[in-house]
C-alpha positions in Angstrom: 0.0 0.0 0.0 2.8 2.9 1.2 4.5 1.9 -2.5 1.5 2.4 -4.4 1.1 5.7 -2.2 4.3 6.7 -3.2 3.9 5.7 -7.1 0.7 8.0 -7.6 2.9 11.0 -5.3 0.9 11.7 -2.8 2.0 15.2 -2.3 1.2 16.0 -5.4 -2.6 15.1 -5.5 -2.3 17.5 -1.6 -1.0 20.3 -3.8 -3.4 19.7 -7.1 -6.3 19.9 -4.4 -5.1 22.5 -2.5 -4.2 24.5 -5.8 -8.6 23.8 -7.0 -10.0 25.0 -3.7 -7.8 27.7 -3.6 -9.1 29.2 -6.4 -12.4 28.2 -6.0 -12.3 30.5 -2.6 -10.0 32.3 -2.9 -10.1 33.5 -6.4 -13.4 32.7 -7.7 -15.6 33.4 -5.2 -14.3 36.8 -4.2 -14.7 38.0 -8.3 -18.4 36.6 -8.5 -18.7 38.6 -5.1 -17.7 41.5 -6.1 -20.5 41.5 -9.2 -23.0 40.8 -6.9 -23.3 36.7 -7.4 -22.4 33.2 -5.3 -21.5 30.1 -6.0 -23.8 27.6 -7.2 -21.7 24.1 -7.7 -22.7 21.9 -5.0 -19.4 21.6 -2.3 -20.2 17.8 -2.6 -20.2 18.2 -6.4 -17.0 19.9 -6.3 -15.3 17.6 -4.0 -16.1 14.7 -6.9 -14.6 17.3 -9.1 -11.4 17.4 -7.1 -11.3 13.6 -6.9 -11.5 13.3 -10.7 -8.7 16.2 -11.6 -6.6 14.2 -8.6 -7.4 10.8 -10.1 -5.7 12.1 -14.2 -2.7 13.6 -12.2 -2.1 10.2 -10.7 -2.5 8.4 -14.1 -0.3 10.4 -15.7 2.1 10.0 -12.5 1.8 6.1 -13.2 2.4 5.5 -16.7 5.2 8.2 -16.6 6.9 6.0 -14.2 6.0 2.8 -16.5 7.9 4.2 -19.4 10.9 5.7 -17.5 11.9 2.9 -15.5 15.3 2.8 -17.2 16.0 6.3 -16.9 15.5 6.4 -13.2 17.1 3.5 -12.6 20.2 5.5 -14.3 19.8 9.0 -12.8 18.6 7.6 -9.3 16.6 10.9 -8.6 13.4 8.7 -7.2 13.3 5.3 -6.7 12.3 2.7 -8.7 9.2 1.1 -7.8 7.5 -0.1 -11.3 9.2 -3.2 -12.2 10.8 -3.5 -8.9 8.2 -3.2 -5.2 5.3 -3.0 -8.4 5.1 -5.3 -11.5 4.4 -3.3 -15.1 1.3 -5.4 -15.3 -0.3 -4.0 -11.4 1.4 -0.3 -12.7 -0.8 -0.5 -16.0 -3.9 -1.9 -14.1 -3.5 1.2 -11.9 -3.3 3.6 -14.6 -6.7 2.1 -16.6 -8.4 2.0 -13.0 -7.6 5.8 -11.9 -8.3 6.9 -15.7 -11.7 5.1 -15.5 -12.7 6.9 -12.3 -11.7 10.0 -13.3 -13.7 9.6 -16.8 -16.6 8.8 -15.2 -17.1 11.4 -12.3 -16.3 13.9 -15.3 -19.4 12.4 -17.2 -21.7 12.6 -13.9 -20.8 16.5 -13.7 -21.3 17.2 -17.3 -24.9 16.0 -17.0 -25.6 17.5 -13.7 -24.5 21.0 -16.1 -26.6 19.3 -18.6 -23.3 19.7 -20.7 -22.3 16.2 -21.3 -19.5 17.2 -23.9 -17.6 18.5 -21.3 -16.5 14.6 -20.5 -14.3 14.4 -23.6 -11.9 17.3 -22.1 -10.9 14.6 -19.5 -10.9 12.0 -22.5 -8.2 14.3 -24.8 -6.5 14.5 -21.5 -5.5 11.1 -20.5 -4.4 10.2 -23.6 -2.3 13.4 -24.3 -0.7 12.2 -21.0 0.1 8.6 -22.5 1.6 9.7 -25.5 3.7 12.5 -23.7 4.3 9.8 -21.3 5.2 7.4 -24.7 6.7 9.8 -26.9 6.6 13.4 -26.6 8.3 13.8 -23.7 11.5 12.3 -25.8 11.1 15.6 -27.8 12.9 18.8 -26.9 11.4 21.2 -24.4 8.2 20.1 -25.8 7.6 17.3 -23.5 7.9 20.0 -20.1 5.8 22.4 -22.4 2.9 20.4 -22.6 3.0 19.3 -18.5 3.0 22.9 -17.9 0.0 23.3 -20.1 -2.0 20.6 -18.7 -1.0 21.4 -15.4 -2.6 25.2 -16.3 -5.7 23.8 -17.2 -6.3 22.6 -13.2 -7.8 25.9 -12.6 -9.3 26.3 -15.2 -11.6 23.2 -14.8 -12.7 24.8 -11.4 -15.1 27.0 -13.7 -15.5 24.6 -16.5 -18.5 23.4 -14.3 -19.2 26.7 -12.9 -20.2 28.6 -15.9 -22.8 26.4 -16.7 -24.1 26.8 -13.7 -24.2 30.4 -13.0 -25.4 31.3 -16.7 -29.1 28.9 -15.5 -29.4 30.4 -12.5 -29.1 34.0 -13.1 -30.5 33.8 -16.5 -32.7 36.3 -16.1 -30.5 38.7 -15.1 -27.8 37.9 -17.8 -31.2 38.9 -20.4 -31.4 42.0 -18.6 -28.1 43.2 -18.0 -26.4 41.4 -20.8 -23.9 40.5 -18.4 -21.5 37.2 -18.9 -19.1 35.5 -17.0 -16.4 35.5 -19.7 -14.3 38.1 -16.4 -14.4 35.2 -14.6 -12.5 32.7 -17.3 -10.3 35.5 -17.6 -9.2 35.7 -13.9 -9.3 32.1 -13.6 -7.0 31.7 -17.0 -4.7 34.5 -15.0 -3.9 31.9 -12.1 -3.5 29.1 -15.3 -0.5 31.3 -16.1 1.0 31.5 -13.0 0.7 27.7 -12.9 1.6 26.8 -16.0 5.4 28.8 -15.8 5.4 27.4 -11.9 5.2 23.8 -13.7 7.3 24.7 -16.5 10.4 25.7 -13.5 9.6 22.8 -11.7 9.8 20.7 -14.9 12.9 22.1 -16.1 14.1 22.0 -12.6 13.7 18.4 -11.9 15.3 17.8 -16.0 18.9 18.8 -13.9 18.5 15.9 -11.3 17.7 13.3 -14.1 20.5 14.6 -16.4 22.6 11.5 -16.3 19.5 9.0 -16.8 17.9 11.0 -19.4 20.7 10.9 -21.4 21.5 7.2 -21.4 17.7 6.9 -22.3 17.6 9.2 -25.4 15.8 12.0 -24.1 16.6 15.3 -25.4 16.3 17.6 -22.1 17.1 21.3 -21.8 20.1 20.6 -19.4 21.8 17.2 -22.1 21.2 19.7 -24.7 22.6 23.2 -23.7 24.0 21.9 -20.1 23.2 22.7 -16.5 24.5 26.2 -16.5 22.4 27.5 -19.7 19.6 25.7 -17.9 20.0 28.0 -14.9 19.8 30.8 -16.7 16.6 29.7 -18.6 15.2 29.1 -14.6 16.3 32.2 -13.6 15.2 34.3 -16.2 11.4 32.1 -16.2 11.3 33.1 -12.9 12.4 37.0 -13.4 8.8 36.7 -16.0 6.5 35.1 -13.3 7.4 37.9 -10.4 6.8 40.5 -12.8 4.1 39.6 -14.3 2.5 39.0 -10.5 3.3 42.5 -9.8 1.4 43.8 -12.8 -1.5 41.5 -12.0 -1.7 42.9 -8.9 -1.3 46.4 -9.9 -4.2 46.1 -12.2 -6.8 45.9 -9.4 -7.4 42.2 -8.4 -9.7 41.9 -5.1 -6.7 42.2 -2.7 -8.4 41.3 0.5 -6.0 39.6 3.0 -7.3 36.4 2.9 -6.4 36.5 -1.6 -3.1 38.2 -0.5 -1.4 35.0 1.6 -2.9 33.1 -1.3 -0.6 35.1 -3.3 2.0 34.9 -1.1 1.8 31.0 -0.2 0.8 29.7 -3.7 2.9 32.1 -5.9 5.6 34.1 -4.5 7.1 32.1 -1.8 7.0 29.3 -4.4 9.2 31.2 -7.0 11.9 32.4 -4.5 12.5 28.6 -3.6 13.0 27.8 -6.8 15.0 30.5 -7.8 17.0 29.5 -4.2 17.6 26.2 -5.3 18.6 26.4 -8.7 21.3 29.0 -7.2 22.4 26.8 -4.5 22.7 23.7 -6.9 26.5 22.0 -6.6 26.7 20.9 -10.5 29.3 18.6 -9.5 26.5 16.8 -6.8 24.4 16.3 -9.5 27.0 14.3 -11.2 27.1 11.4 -9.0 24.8 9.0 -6.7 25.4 8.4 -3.1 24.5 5.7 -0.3 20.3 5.0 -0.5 20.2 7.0 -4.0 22.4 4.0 -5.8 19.0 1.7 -6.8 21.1 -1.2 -8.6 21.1 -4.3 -7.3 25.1 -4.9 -6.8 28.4 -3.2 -7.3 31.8 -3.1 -7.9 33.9 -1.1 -4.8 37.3 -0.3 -5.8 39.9 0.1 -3.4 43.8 0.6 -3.2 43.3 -3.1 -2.8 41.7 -4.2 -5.8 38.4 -4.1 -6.7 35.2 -6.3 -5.6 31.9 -7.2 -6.9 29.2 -7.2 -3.7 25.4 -6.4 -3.5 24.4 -2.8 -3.1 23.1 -3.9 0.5 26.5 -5.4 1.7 28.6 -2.1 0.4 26.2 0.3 1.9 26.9 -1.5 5.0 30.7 -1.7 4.8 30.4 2.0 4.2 28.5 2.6 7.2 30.9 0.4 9.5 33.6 2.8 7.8 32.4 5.8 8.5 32.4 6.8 4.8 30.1 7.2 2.1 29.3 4.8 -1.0 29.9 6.6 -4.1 28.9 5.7 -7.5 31.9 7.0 -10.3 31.3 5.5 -13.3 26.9 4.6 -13.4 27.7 2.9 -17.1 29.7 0.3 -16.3 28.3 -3.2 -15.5 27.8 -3.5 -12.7 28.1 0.3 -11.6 31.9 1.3 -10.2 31.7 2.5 -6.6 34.2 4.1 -4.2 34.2 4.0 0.0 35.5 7.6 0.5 34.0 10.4 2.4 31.2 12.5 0.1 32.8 15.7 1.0 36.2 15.0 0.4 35.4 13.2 -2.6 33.9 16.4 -4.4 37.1 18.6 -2.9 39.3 16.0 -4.7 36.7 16.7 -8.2 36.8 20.0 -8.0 40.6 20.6 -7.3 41.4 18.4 -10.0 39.0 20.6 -12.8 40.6 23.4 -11.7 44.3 22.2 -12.3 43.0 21.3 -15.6 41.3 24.4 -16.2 45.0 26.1 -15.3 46.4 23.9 -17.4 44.6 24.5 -20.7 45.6 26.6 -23.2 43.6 29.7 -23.8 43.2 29.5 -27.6 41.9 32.7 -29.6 40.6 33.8 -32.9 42.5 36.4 -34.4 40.9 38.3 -37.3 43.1 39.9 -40.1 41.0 42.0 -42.7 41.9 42.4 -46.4 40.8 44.7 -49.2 40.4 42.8 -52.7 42.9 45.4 -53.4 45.6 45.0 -51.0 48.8 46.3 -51.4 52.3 44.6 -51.2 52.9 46.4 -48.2 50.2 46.2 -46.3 49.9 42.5 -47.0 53.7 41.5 -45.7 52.3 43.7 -42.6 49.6 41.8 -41.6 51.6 38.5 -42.8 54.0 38.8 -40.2 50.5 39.6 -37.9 49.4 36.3 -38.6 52.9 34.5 -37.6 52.5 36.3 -34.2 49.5 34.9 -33.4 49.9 31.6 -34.8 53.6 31.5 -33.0 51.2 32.3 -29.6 48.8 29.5 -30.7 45.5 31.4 -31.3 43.6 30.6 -34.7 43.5 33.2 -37.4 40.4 34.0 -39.0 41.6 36.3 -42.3 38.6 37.7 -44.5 38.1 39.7 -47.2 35.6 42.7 -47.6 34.0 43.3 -50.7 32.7 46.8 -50.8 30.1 48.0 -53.3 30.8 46.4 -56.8 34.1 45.0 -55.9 32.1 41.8 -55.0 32.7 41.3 -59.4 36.2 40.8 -58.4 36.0 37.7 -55.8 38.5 35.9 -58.0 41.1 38.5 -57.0 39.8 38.1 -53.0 40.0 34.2 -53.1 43.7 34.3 -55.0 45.0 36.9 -52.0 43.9 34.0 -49.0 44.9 31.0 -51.1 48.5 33.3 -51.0 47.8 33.8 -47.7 47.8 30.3 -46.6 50.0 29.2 -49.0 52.5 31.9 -47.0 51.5 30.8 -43.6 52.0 27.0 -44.5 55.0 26.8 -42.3 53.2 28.0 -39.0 49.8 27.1 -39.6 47.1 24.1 -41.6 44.0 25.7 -43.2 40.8 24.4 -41.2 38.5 26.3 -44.2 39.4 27.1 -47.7 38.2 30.6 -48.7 34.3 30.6 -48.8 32.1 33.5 -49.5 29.7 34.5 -47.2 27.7 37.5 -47.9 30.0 40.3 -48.4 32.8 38.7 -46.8 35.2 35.9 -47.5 36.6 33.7 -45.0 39.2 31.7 -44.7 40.0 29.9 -41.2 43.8 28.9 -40.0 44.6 26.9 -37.3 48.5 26.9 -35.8 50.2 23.8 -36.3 51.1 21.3 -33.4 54.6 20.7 -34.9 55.3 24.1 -34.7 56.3 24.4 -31.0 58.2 21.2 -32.3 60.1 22.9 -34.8 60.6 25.9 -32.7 61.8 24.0 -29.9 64.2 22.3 -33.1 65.6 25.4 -33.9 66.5 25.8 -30.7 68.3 23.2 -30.2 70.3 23.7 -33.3 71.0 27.1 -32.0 72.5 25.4 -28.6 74.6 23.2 -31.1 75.6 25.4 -32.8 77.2 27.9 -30.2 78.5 24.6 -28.5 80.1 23.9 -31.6 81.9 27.6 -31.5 82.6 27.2 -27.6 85.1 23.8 -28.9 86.2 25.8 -31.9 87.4 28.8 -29.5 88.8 26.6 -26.8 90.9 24.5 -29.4 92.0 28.2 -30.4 93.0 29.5 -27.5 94.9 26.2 -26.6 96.7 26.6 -30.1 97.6 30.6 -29.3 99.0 29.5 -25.8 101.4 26.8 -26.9 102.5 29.5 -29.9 103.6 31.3 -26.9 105.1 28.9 -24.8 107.6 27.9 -27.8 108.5 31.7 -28.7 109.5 32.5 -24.9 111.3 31.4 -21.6 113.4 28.8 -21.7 112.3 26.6 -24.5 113.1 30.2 -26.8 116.3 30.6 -25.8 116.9 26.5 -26.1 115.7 26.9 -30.2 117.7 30.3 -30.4 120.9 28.3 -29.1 120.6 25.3 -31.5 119.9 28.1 -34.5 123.3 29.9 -33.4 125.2 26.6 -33.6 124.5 25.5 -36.9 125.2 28.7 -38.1 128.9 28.1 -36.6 129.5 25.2 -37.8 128.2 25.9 -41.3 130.8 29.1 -40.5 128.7 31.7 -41.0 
């Protein structure tokens, strides 16, 4: 019983019933009021009505967790309890059986309004909900767009049965006065806004903690498409729209009686500040990994300085606990799931310290932009050649284009000759990632440095070092050869050799 409980989310049918007699009290009843009219839905009529809304949020709760049993499995978010604590077959069952109740209150309140085609709003309903459950919700952004439209159309329904109603029992005075009720749709379909971007958040919201599963499943979310951060912004700036557009709602003279004010306040207000609270606080790195209970796999495999271990999920949660450390899921794809014993905490220090030394270590990589006229001059072009080197030398890309003003663009020829020079010049230091390609007025051609050029410089260094060792030797030998010249034309050995000359000169008696 507590897992079925928990499969058609409990809270959530509190909030979707709260949310209908809110606005039935505190929204509709004040505006018919103020015209001068009461209510005229029977409170025991209206409490089926909330029963029947409560019963198509729980259906759709139900077959959404039918179809994404894999993805939670992955992204551990929520627990998995279809296919798990509830077979598919009792899941589906549940579904048909909520659907059914729902369907069929709806068709005892359109005939008590003597409008019985009210009951296929319900009907469109449930099955929008199994294929968004199926299918749409694979789709882009439209899968949250159409929960936040359905989830709009909760207060609406408050007056769907209302209308009726009212327009019967003050007939009379409608014929006279020539009065309708169409102010009261449009408060009502005020509030539907207001719910509709609080759903849309909350979608969105939730897409962050299911990033990992919903990518491994094939769903194209906001956050696998553009990433967590982008995903904030989008949050942020939803929730910038909703608080302004309350303001202005206010401002144009709703019934602000204290009673509709902590409505405001509890329903709408305090709602967006927590979710603007917690997409600020979000850690993008917790998001990244599951820990202890949140690890729904049925075993393991701890690593350790050790070795590594296969175990069931149950016996490393408890090795954890006896440790005093946490469980720690590292790599969710592998089969079975890798898991570490390591303290939570000091495992996201060790994360994030080692992003930032690679952060520190990546190379900061620009895109340089050289200009040309199809008319460039010799001059100018050797200028902005030696440019280009510069920035290749510092490893940034070059992007080099050429403008065609007025009618030069007859002349592109000329244009794509000058960048095939260009590169052609700049093949030394850099590899062309785009040949020359016109677009618009411009022509581009993209240049990327070459790897082998930190190689080549680090080359010529080193022929450089060579080289002067090379002269060091050369000098040395030099000044060896100099200093034994001078030893044999001085001192002793000089006077030795002058001796030896004299002698022979003697003796040949000269």
């Amino acid at each position: 019983m507590l897992e079925i409980l928990k499969l058609i989310r409990l809270r959530t049918i509190a909030f979707t019933a709260f949310t209908m007699y809110a606005m039935r009290f505190f929204v509709v009843q004040p505006v018919l009021e103020k015209a001068g009219f009461t209510l005229q839905m029977p409170e025991g009529n209206f409490s089926l009505l909330v029963i029947a809304v409560c019963c198509l949020v729980s259906a759709a709760y139900v077959i959404n967790d039918y179809f994404d049993t894999k993805a939670d499995r992955i992204s551990g978010n929520r627990p998995v309890i279809v296919g798990k604590t509830i077979s598919r077959r009792v899941a589906i069952i549940l579904h048909s059986i909520l659907n059914v109740v729902a369907v069929g209150i709806a068709y005892y309140l359109a005939k008590e309004v003597h409008h019985a085609e009210i009951v296929f709003l319900f009907l469109i309903i449930s099955l929008v909900l199994w294929f968004y459950s199926s299918r749409i919700k694979k789709r882009f952004i439209w899968g949250n767009i159409v929960v936040a439209i359905l989830a709009g159309l909760i207060p609406l329904t408050v007056i769907t049965f209302e209308i009726p109603l009212l327009s019967d029992v003050y007939s009379d005075i409608i014929l006279k006065t020539h009065v309708s009720f169409a102010y009261v749709f449009h408060w009502t379909a005020c509030f539907s806004y207001f719910l509709f971007i609080n759903m849309l958040i909350y979608e969105i919201n939730k897409d962050i903690y299911s990033i990992n599963g919903d990518r491994a499943d094939g769903i194209v979310t906001l956050p696998v498409k553009f990433g967590i951060p982008a995903t904030r912004k989008v949050i942020i700036g939803l929730i910038t729209i909703a608080i302004t557009s309350l303001i202005l709602f206010l401002l144009f003279g709703f019934t602000r009686t204290p009673i509709v004010w902590i409505y405001f306040f509890v329903a709408l207000i305090i709602p967006y500040l927590i979710y603007g609270y917690a997409v600020l606080k979000n850690d993008k790195m917790k998001l990244q990994y599951r820990v202890n209970e949140k690890i729904h796999v049925r075993e393991v495999r701890v690593v350790s300085d050790e070795g590594s271990e296969v175990m069931p999920t149950r016996k490393a949660l408890d090795l954890a606990r006896q440790q005093g450390v946490d469980l720690v899921e590292i790599s969710p794809n592998a089969q079975p799931p890798v898991c570490r014993l390591i303290d939570y905490s000091k495992f996201l220090y060790q994360q994030k310290r080692r992003q930032k030394e690679l952060k520190q270590k990546q190379v900061r990589q620009e895109v340089k932009e050289i200009r040309f006229g199809p008319q460039t001059d010799e001059h100018d072009y050797q200028f902005k050649l030696k440019h280009a080197i510069e920035f290749l030398n510092e490893g940034n890309k070059v992007r080099a284009y050429v403008f065609f003003r007025g009618r030069s663009i007859l002349f592109k020829e000329q244009g794509e000759v000058l960048l095939l020079r260009f590169a052609n010049d700049l093949e030394e230091y850099a590899k062309v990632e785009q040949l020359p390609k016109l677009e618009g007025k411009r022509m581009f051609l993209y240049l990327a440095p070459k790897k082998v050029s930190v190689q080549k410089k680090s080359q010529q260094k080193r022929d450089r070092e060579n080289a002067e060792a090379q002269a060091k030797v050369a000098a040395e030998i030099e000044q060896e050869q100099h200093d034994k010249d001078v030893a044999e034309n001085s001192g002793l050995f000089a006077n030795a050799k002058n001796g030896a000359e004299a002698l022979k000169k003697l003796a040949k008696g000269e």
